[in-house]
Backbone as CSV, one residue per row, in Angstrom:
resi,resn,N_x,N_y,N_z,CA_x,CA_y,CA_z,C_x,C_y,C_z
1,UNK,-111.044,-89.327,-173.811,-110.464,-90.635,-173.506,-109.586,-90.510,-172.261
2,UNK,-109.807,-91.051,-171.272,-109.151,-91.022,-170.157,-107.854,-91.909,-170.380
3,UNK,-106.437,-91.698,-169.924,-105.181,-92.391,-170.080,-105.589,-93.515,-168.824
4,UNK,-104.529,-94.751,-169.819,-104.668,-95.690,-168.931,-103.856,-95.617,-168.028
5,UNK,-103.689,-96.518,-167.217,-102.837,-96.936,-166.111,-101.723,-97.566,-166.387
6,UNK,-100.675,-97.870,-166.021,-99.808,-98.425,-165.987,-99.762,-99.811,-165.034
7,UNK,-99.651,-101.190,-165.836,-99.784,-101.919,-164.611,-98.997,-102.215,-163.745
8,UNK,-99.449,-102.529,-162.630,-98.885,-102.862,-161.226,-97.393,-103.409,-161.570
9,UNK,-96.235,-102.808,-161.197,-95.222,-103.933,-161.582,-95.305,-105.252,-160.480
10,UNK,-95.067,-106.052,-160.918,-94.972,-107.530,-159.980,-94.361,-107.372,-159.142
11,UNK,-92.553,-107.474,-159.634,-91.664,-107.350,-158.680,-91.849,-106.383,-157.918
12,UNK,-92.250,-104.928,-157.611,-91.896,-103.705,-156.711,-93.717,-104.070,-155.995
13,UNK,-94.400,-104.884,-156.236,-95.212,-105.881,-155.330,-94.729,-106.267,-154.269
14,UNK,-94.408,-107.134,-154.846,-93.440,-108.047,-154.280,-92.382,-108.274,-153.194
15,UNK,-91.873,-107.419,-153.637,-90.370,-106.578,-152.524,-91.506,-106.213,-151.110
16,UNK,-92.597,-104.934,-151.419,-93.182,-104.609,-150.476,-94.123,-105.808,-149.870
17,UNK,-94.388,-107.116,-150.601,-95.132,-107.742,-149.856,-94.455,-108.440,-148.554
18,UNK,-93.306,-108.571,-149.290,-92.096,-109.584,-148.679,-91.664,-108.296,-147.015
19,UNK,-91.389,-107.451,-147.349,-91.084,-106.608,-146.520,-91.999,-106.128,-145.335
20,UNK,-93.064,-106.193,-145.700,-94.166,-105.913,-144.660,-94.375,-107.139,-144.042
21,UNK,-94.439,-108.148,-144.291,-94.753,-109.886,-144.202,-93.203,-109.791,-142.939
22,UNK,-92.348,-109.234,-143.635,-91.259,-110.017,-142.394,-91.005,-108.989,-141.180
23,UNK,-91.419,-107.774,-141.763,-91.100,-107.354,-140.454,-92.219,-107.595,-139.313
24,UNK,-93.541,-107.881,-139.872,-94.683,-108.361,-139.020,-94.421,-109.505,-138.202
25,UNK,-94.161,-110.614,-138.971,-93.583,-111.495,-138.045,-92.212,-111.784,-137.633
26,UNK,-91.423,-110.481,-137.812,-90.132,-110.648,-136.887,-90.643,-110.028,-135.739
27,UNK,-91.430,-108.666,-135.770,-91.814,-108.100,-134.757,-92.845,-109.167,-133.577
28,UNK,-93.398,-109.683,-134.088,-94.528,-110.510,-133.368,-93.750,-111.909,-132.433
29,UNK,-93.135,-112.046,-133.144,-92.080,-113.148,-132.650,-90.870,-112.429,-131.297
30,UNK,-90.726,-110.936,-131.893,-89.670,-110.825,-130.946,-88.615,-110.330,-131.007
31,UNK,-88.298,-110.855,-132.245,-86.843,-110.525,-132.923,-86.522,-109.243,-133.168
32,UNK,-85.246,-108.888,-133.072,-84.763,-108.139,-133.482,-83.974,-108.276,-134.802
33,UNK,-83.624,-107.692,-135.818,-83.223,-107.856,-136.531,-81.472,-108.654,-136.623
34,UNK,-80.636,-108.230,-135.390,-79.362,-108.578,-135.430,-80.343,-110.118,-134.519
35,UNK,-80.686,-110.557,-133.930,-81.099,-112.047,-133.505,-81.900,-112.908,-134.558
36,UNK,-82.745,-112.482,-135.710,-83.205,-113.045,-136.978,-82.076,-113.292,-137.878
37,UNK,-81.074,-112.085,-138.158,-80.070,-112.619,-138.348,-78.750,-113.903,-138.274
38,UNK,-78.836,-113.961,-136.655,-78.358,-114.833,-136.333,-79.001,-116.254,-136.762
39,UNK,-80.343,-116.371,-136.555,-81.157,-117.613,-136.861,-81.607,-118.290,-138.212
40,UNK,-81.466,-117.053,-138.886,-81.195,-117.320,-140.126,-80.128,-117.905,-140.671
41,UNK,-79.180,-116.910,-140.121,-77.748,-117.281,-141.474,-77.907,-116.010,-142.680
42,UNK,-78.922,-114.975,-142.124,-78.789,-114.200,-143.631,-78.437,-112.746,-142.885
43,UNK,-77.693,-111.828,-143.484,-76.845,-110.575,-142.839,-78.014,-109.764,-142.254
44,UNK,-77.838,-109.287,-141.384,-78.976,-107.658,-140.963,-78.866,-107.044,-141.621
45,UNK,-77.843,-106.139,-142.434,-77.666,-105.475,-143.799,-78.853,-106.234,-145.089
46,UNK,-79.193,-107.214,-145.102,-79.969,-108.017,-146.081,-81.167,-107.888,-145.452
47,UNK,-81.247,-108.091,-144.424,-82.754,-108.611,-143.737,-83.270,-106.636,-143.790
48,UNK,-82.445,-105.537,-143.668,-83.092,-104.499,-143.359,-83.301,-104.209,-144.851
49,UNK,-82.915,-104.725,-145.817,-82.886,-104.376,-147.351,-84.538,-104.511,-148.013
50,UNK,-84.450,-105.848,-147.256,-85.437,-106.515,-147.624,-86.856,-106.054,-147.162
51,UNK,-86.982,-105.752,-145.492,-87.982,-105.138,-145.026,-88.852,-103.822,-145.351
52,UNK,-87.243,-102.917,-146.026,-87.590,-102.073,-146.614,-87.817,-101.488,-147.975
53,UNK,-87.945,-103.293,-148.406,-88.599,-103.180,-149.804,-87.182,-102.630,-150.826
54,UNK,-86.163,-102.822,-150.483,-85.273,-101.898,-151.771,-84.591,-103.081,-152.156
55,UNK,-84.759,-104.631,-151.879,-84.367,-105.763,-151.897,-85.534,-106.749,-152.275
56,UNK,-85.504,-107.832,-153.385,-86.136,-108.735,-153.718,-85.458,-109.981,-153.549
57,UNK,-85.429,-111.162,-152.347,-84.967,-111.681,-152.061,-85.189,-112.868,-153.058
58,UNK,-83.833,-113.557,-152.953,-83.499,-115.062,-153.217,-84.579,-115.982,-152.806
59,UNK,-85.193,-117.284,-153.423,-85.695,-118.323,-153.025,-85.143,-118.674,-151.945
60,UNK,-83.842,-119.094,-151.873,-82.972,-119.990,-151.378,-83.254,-118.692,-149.692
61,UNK,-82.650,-117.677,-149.830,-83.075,-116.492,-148.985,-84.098,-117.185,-147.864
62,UNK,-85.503,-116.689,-148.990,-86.274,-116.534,-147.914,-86.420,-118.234,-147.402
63,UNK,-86.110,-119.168,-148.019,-86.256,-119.885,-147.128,-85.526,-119.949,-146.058
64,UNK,-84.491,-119.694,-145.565,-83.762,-119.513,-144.892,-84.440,-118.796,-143.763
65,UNK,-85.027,-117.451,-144.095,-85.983,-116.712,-143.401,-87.030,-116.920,-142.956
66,UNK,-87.842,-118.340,-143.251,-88.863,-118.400,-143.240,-88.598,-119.436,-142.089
67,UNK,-87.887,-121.139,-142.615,-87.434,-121.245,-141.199,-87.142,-121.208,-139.869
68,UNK,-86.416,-119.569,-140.000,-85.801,-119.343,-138.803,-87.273,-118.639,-137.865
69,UNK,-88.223,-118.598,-138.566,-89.207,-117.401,-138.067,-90.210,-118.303,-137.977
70,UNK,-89.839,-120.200,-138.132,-91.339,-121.071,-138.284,-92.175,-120.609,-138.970
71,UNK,-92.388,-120.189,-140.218,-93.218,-120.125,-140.862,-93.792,-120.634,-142.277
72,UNK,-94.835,-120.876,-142.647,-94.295,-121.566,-144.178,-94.038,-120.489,-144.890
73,UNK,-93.396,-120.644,-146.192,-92.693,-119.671,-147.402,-93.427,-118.882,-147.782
74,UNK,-95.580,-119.460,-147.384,-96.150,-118.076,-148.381,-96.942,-117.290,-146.863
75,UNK,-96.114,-117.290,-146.098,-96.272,-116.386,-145.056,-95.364,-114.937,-145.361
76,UNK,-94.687,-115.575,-146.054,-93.805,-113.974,-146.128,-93.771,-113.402,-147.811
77,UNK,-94.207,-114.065,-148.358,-94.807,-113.890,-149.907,-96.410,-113.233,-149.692
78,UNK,-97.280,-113.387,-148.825,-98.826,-113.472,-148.435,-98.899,-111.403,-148.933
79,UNK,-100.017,-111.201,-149.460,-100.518,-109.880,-149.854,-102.078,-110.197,-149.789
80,UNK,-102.390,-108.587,-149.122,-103.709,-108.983,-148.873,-104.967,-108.593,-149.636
81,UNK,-105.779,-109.589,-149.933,-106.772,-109.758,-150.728,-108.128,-110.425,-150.100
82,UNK,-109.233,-110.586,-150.850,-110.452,-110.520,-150.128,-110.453,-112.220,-150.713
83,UNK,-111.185,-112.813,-150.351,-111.914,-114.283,-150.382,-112.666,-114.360,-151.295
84,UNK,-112.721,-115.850,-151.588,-113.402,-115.715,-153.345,-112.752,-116.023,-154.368
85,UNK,-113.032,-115.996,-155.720,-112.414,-116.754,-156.907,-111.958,-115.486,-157.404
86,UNK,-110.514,-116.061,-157.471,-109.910,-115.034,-158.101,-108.766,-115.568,-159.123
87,UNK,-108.510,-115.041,-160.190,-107.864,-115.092,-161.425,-106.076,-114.878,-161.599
88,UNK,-105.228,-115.353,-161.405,-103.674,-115.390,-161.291,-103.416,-115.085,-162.864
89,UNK,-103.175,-114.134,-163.244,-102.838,-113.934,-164.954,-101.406,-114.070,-164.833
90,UNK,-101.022,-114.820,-165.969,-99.523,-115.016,-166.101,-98.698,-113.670,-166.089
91,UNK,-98.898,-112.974,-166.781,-98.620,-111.785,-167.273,-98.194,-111.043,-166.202
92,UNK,-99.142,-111.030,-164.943,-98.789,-110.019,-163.437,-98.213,-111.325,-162.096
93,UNK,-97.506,-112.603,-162.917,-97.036,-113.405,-161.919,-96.060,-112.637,-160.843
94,UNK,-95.716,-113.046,-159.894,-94.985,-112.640,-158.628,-93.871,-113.580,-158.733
95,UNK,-92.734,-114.258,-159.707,-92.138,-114.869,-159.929,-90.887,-114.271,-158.730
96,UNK,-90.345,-115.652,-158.097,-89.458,-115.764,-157.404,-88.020,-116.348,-158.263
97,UNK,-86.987,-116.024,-158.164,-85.657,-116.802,-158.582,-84.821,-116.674,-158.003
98,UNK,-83.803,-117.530,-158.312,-82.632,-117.344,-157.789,-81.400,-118.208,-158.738
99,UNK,-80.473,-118.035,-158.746,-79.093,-118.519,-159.389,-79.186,-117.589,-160.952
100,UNK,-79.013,-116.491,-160.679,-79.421,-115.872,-162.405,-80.212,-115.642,-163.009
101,UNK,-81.747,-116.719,-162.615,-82.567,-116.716,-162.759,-82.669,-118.204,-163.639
102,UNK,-81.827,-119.109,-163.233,-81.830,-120.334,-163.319,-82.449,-121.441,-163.397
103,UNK,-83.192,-120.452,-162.251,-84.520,-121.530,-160.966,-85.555,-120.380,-160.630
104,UNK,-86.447,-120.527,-161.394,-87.832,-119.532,-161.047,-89.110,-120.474,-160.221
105,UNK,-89.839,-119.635,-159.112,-90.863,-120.450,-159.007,-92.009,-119.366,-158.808
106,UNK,-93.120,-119.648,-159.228,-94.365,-118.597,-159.003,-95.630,-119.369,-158.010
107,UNK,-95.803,-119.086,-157.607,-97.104,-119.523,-156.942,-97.855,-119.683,-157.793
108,UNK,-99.019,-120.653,-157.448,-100.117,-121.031,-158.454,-101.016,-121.214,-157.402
109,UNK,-101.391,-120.183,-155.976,-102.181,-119.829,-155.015,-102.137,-118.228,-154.794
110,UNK,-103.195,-117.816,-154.339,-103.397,-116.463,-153.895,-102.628,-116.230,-152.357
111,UNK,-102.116,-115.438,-152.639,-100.466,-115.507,-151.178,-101.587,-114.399,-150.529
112,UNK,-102.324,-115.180,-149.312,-103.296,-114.381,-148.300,-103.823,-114.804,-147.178
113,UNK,-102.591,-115.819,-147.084,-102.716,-116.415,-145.672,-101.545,-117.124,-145.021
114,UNK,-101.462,-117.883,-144.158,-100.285,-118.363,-144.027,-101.624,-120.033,-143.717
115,UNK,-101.158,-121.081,-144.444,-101.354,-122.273,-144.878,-100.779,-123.201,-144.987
116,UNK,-101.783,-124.943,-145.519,-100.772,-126.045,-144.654,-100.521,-126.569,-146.496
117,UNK,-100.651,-125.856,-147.404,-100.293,-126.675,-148.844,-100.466,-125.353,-149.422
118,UNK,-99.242,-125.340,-150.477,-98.825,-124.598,-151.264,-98.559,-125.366,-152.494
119,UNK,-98.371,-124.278,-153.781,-98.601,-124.934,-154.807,-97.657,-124.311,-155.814
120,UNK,-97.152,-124.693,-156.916,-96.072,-124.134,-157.296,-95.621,-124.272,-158.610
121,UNK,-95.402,-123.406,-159.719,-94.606,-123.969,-160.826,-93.279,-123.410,-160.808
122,UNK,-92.219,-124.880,-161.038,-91.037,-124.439,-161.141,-90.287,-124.364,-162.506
123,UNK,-89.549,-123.264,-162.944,-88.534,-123.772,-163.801,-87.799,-124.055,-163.736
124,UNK,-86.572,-125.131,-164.022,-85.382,-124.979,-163.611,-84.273,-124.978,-165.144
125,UNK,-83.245,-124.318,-165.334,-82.475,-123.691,-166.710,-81.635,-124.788,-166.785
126,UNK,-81.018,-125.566,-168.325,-80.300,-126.346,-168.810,-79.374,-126.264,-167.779
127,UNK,-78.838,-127.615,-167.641,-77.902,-128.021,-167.042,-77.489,-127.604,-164.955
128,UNK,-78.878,-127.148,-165.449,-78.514,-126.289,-163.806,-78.563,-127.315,-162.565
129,UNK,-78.341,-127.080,-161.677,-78.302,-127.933,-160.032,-78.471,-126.878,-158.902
130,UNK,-80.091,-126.691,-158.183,-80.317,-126.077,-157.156,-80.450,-126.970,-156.350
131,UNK,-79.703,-126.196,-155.206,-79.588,-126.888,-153.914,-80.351,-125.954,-152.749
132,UNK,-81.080,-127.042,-152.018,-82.365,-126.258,-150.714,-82.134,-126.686,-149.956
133,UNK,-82.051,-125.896,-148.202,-81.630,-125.984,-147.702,-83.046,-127.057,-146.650
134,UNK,-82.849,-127.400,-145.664,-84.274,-128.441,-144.939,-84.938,-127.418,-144.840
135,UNK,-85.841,-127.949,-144.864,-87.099,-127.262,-144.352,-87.817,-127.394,-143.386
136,UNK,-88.771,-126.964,-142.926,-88.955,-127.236,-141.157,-89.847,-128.933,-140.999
137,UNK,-89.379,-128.866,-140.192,-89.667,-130.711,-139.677,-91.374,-131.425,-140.405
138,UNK,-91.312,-132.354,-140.702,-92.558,-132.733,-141.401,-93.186,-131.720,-142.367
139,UNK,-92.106,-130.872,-143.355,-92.611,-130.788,-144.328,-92.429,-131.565,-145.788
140,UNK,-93.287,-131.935,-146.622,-93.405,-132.730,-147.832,-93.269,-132.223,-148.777
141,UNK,-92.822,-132.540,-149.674,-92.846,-132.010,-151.339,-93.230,-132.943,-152.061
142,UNK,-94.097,-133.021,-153.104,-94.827,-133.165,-154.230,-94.673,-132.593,-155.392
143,UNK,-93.232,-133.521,-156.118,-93.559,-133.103,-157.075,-93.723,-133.664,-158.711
144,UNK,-94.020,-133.189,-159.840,-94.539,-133.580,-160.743,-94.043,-133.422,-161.785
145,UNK,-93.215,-133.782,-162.827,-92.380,-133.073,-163.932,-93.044,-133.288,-165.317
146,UNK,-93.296,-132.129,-165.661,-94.248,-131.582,-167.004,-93.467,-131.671,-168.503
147,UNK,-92.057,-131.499,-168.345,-91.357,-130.892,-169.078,-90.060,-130.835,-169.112
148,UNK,-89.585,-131.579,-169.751,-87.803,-132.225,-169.503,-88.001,-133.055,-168.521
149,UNK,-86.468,-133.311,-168.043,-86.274,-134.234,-166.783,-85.713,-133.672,-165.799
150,UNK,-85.799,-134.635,-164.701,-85.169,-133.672,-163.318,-84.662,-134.639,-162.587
151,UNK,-83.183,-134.413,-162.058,-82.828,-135.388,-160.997,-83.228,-134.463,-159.573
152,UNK,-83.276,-136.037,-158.868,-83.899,-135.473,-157.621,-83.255,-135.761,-156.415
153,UNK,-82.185,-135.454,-155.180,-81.091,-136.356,-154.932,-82.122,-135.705,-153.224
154,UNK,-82.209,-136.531,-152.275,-82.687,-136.114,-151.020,-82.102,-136.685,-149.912
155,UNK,-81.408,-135.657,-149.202,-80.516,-136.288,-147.779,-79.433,-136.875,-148.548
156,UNK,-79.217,-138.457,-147.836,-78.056,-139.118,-148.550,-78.900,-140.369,-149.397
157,UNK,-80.033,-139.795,-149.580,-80.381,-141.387,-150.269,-80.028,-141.630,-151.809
158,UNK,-80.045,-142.110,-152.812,-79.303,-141.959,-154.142,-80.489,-140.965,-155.146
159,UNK,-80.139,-140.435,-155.968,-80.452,-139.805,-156.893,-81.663,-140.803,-157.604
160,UNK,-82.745,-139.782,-157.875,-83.865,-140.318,-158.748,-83.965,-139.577,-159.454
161,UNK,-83.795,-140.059,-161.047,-84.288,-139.593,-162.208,-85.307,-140.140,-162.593
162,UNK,-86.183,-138.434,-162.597,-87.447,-138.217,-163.174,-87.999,-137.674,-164.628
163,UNK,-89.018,-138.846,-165.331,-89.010,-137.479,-167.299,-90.447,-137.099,-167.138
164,UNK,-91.097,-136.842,-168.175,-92.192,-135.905,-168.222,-93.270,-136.701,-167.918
165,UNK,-94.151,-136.681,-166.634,-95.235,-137.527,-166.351,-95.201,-137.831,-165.066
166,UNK,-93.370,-138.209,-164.775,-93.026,-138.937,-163.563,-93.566,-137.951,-162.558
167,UNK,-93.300,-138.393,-161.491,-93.962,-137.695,-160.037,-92.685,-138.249,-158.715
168,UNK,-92.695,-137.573,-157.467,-91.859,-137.824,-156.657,-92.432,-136.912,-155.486
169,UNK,-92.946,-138.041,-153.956,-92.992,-137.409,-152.712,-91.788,-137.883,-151.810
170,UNK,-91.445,-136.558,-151.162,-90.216,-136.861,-150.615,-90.530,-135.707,-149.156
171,UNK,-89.935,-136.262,-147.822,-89.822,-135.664,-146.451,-88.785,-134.379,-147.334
172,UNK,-89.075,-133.569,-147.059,-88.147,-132.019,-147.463,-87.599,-131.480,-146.349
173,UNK,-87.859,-131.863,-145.049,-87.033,-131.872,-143.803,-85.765,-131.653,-143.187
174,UNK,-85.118,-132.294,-144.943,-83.454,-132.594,-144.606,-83.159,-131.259,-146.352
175,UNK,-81.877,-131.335,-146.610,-81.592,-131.271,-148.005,-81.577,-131.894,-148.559
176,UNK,-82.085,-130.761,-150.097,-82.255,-131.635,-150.812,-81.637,-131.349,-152.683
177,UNK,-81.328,-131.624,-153.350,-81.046,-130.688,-154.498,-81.873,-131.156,-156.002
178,UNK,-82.466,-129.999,-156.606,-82.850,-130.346,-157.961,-82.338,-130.036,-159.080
179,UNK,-81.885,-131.129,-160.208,-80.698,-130.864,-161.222,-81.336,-131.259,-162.387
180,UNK,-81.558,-130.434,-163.607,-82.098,-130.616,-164.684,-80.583,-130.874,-165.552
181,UNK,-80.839,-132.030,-165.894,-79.673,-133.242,-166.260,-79.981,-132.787,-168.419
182,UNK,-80.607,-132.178,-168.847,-80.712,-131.572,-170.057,-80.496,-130.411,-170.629
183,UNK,-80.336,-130.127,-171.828,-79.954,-128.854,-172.437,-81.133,-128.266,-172.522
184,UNK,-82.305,-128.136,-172.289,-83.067,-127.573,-172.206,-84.391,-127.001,-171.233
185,UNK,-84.998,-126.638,-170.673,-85.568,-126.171,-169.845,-86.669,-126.982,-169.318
186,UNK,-86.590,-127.363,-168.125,-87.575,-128.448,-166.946,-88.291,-127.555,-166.321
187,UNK,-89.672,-127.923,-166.417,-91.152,-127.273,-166.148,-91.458,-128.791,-165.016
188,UNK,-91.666,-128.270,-163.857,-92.847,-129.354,-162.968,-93.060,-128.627,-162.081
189,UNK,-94.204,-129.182,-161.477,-94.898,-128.688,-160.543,-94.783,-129.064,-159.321
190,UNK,-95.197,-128.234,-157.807,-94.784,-128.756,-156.645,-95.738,-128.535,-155.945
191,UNK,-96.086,-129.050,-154.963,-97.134,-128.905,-154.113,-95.878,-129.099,-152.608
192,UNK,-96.536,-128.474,-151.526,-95.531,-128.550,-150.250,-96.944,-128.629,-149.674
193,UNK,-96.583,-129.321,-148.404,-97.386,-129.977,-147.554,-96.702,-129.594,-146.223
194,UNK,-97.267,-128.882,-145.107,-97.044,-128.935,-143.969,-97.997,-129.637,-142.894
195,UNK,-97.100,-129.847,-141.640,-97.739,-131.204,-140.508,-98.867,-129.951,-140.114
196,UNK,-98.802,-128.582,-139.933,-99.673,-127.947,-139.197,-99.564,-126.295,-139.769
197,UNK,-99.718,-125.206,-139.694,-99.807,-124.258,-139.869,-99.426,-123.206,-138.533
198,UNK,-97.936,-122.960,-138.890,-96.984,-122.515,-137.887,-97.111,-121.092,-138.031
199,UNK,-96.777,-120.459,-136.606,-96.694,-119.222,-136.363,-98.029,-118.762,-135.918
200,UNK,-98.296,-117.129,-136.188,-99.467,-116.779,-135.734,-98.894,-115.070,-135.656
């Protein structure tokens, strides 16, 4: 009987996908790490953490990073894989979080390209309120709430409360924050929409 394998851990994936992904396109772009820094808003101490894989960044993070580098979010999430139908098992998700783990989101696409729609399940934890920072110009969010409710507050316009069914497209351009207004745990889904497919 041959011993099995041990599977792939997600996260230490992950770290290295994220890390190879940014230093490719910091390098390609130009940057140096203390000038990505700057454009970001996130430390060179963080950004070298991260490149070198000994760091699993924040949502909130890489958007920040992703931004500053024009790119969409699963440009620096992207691992490479071949074309074709392929199978996302819950079990080996690539789950992203941030606030404690408050606010999880996983892809519900194969991260192997850089693309103009992304797709997404979010959780967000009782009583919680995540706040995102804009996102690059003419991008959209789509989203869909499965499971609890979700307030949805964008720019300065007033707060929309959403329950299980509801739906909400909104310019994601500006800030925006999502607040699960219940004691219990909000499941919806997101789709992001970009005007074009940035970088290269």
């Amino acid at each position: 009987m041959t011993p099995s394998r041990a599977a792939p851990d997600p996260t230490i994936e992950l770290a290295a996908a994220v890390g190879r992904n940014l230093r490719r396109l910091r390098t390609r772009r130009g940057h140096s790490l203390e000038r990505l820094a700057r454009l970001s808003g996130v430390s060179r101490a963080m950004l070298g953490q991260i490149e070198t894989a000994k760091s699993v960044p924040t949502i909130g993070l890489l958007w920040k990073v992703a931004t500053a580098l024009e790119v969409p979010f699963a440009a620096l999430v992207a691992s490479e894989s071949g074309r074709g139908t392929r199978v996302m098992r819950a079990d080996a998700a690539k789950v992203l979080s941030s606030s404690q783990g408050r606010f999880t989101s996983r892809a519900l696409f194969s991260h192997d390209d850089e693309r103009r729609v992304e797709f997404y399940e979010i959780r967000v934890g009782a009583l919680h309120a995540e706040e995102a920072d804009a996102h690059a110009p003419g991008t959209v969010e789509h989203l869909v709430v499965v499971a609890g409710a979700l307030d949805v507050a964008v720019g300065k316009e007033p707060i929309r409360r959403l329950k299980a069914g509801d739906a909400i497209v909104f310019d994601a351009d500006v800030d925006h924050v999502y607040r699960n207004p219940t004691a219990g745990e909000t499941v919806l889904y997101l789709v992001m929409t970009y005007v074009e497919t940035i970088g290269g």
